[in-house]
N, C-alpha and C positions, 0 to 999 in steps of 0.2 A: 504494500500500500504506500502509494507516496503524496506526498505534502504538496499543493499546489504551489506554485512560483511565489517565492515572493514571503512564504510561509516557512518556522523550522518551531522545533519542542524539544522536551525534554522530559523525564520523570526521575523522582529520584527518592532515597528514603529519609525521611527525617525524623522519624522514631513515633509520629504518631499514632500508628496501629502499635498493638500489643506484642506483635513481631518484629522488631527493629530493623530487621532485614528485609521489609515487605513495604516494595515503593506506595508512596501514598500524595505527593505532593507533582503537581505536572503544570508545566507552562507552555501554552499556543503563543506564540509572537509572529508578527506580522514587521518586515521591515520596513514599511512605510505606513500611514496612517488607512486605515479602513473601515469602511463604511461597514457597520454594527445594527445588527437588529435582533432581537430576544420574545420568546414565546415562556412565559412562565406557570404556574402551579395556578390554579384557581383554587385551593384551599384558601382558606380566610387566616390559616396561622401560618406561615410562611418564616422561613430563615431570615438573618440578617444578611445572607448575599445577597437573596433575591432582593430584597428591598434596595441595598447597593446598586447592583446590576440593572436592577428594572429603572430605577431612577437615572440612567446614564444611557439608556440606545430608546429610540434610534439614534445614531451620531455616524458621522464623519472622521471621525480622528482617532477612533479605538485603535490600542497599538497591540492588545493579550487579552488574553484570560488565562488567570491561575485559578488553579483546582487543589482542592486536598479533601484526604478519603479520609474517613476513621473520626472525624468528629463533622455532625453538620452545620454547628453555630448555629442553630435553630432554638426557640424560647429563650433566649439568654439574655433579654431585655436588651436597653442601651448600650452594655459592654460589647452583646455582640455586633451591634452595627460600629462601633468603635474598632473593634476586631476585625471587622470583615475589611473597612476602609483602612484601617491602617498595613492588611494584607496590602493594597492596591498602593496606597504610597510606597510599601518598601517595594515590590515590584519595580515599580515608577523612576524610583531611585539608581536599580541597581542598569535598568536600559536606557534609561536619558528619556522620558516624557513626563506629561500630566498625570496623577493619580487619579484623575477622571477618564484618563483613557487607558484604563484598563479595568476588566472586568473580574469576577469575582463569584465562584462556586466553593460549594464544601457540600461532601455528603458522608454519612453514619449515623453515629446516636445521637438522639434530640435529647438538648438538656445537660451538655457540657460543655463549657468553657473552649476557644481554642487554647492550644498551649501554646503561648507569645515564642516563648523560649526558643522552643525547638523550629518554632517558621522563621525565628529569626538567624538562625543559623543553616537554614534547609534555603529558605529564600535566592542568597545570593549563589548556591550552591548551581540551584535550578537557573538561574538563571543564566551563567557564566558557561552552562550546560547545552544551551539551546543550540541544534543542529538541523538542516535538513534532511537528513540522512533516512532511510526505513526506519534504522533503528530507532532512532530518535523520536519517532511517529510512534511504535510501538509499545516504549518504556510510558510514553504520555499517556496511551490507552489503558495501558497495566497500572499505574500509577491514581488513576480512576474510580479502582476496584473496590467495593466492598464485600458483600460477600458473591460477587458475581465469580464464575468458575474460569471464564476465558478470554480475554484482552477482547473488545468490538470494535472493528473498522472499518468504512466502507469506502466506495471511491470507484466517480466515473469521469471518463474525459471525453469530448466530443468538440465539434474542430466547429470554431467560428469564424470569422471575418477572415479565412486562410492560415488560421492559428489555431493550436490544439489548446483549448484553456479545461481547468480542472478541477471538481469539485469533490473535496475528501473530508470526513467526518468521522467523529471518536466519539460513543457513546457507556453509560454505566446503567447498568441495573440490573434485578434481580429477581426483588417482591417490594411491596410496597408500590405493584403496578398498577392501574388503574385508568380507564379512558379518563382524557383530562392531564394527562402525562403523571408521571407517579414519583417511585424517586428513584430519578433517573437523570444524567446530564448527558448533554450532548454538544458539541463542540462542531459545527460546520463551515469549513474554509473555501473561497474559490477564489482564483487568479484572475476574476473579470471585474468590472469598473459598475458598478450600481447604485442609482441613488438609493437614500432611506426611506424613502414611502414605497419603492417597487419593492427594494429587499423585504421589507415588513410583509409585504402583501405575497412575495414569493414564499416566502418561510411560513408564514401563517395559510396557506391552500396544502404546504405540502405537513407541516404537521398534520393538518385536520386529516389527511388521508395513509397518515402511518403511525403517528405517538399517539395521537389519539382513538387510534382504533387498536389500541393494546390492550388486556387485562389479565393481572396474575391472580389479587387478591380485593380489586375493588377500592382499594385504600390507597386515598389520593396523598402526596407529601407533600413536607411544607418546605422541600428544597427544588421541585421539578424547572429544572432552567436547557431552554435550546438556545444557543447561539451561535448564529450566521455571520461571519464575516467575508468580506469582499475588499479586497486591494485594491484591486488594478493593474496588476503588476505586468499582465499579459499585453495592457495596451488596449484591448476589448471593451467596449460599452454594452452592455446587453441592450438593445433595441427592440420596438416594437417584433419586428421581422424575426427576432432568434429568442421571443420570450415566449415562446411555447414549449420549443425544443428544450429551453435552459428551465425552466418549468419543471416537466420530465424528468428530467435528470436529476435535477435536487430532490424531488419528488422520491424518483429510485431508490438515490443514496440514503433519505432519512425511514422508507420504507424497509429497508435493507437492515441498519441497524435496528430499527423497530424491533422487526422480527426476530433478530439475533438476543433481544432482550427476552424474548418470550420463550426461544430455545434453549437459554440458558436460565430459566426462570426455577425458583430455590423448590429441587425436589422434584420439578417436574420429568416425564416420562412421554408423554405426548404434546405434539405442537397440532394446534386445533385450528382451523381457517372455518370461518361462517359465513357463508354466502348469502345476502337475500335479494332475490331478484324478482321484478315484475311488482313494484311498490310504488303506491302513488305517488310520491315524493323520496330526494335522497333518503330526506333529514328522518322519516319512517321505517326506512331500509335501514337507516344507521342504528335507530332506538330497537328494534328487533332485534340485532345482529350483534349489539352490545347486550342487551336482556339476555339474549344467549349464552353470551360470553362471561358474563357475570356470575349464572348461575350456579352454584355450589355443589344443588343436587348433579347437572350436568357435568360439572367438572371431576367429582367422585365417579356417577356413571363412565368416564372416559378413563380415570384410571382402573378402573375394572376391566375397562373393555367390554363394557355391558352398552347392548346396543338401544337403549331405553329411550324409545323416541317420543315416550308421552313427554319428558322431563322440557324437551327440546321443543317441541310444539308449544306448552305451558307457557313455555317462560318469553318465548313470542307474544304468548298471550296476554300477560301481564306485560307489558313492555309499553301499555298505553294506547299502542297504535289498534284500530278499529278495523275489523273485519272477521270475519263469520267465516268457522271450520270451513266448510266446503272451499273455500275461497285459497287452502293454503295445501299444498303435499310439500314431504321431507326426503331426502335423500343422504344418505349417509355411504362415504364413499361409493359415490355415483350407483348404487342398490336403493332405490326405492322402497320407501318402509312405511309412507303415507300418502296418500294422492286423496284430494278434493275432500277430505273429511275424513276418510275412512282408512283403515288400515289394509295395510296390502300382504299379499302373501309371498313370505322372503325367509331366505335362510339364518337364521340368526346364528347360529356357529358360524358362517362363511363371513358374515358384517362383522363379528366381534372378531375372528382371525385376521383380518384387514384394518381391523382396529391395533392388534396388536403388532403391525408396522413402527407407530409411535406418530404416524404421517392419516389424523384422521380429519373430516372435512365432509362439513355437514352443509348442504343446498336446501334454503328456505324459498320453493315458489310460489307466488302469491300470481290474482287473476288481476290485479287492481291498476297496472300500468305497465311503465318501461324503465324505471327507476332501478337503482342498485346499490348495496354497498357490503364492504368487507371490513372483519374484523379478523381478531385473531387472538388468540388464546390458549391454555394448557391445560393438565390435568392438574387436578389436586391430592395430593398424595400425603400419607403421612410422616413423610421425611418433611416435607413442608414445615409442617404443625411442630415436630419438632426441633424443627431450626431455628424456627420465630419465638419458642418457646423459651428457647436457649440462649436467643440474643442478645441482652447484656449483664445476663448471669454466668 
């Protein structure tokens, strides 16, 4: 995975997590000033970076974001917004700009202190550290980590104005997921020239059709931060003419990582895609499709490999949206298991063996329109239950 033009990182350890050996603190830097746009938490109790960070883009001049894992400065009153900013100054300090321009994540347990100490000596570390290199992209994604199992990257190129420009993204999570994004960060860079109202409007269409069609446990956090930067470094303006194409693409990459969140989700054994097609409106197709993906009893059923289609019907049903059985059949890896109201006649050994791939994927068809949307989601298993259970005991 490489860094777009213009872009280099770092990750390094600074004794936060309980393992000293285990990177936790990571810096994106941009060698010129870049235009910054952020999608955050809609929880109502939110960390002190988010309030940092959201208070500072869209802008023009962002020059980083620093990240640190293992504490999320979240409830920590006025210290932590003291905390969070004075992250952003010592950054600020150590690459020659404004501590306005630069941003500011932390993800782990709510309800502790950062430790001054050890950023302040991790800080100049990470910074003096930043390279372009893979590696360097890499250590940033690991550095990320909580209790997630495997570093998340994504990254596509595709050739503008006779130039190949490139958009690459680092995300974190786990559990704690939830539509609405969860706690989860994500970091997305491109080497093209974009104002802040297109970037906001870019990054906020392709969230709504990747982080927020996520769910692991329903449980929204008070750390979920995406941010999008763009340099310029390629020379490139995005324009009317390539803002479909360049759309797509970010689109791809932040659907990419999405879903990397959901496969590596705490515990999980199944990755679950929910189709619903044929819905009077998206926004109908979305509320079913998350109702689904929500579901608990459904999410158990899936780790059974129990092909329980009343659960999945149900939970359609409660989901708000209006329409009458006949109106809806179910499919469960492409085997039909409901059509127009009624149950159909199917092998239930053969849908739950198919089940047991880990790769299952339920079609909700509805007679109401041409509408559509996708979600996506996992099982629930009890390695889950007791990971959460364990988490800061």
């Amino acid at each position: 995975m490489h860094l777009p033009l213009g872009f280099s990182a770092a990750g390094v350890a600074c004794g936060i997590k309980s393992d000293p050996s285990k990177l936790d603190l990571a810096l994106f830097l941009s060698d010129r000033p870049a235009t910054a746009a952020g999608v955050f938490t809609q929880n109502q109790v939110v960390g002190a970076p988010v309030k940092v960070s959201r208070s500072r883009v869209p802008s023009t001049t962002v020059r980083g974001v620093v990240l640190n894992s293992g504490c999320s400065n979240a409830c920590t009153g006025q210290r932590g917004i003291d905390d969070a900013q004075w992250m952003t100054a010592a950054v600020a300090e150590q690459v020659g700009c404004q501590p306005e321009d630069i941003l500011v994540c932390s993800t782990g347990i709510i309800g502790h202190f950062l430790p001054r100490q050890k950023l302040a000596e991790g800080i100049p570390v990470v910074s003096k550290s930043v390279a372009a290199g893979d590696d360097h992209f890499l250590a940033a994604a690991r550095a990320m980590m909580t209790t997630d199992t495997v570093p998340k990257q994504a990254m596509r190129k595709l050739s503008l104005g006779g130039k190949t420009v490139t958009i690459s993204g680092a995300c974190k999570g786990a559990a704690m997921i939830a539509p609405n994004m969860a706690t989860m960060l994500a970091v997305v860079m491109t080497d093209v020239r974009i104002i802040p109202e297109t970037a906001q409007k870019l990054l906020t269409q392709a969230v709504n059709t990747s982080f927020n069609c996520i769910s692991v446990d329903q449980h929204t956090s008070t750390s979920d931060t995406v941010l999008f930067l763009a340099n310029g470094a390629t020379g490139i303006t995005i324009g009317d003419t390539a803002m479909q194409e360049f759309q797509q693409a970010l689109t791809d990459v932040c659907q990419e990582l999405s879903q990397k969140i959901i496969r590596d989700a705490e515990g999980a054994e199944h990755f679950v895609t929910v189709d619903v097609i044929g819905a009077r409106t998206s926004e109908e197709a979305y509320r079913m499709a998350k109702s689904v993906c929500d579901s608990p009893l459904v999410k158990t059923a899936v780790a059974g490999n129990d092909p329980n289609w009343g659960r999945i019907v149900s939970a359609a049903g409660y989901s708000g949206v209006k329409f009458f059985e006949e109106e809806c059949s179910l499919a469960i890896n492409g085997i039909e298991v409901y059509r127009a109201g009624a149950p159909t006649q199917f092998d239930a050994d053969a849908v739950s063996a198919a089940m047991k791939t880990g790769e299952v994927h339920f079609v909700l068809t509805f007679t109401h329109g041409k509408e559509q949307s996708r979600c996506w989601t996992c099982d629930l298993t009890a390695e889950y239950v007791r990971l959460n259970a364990d988490y800061s005991t």
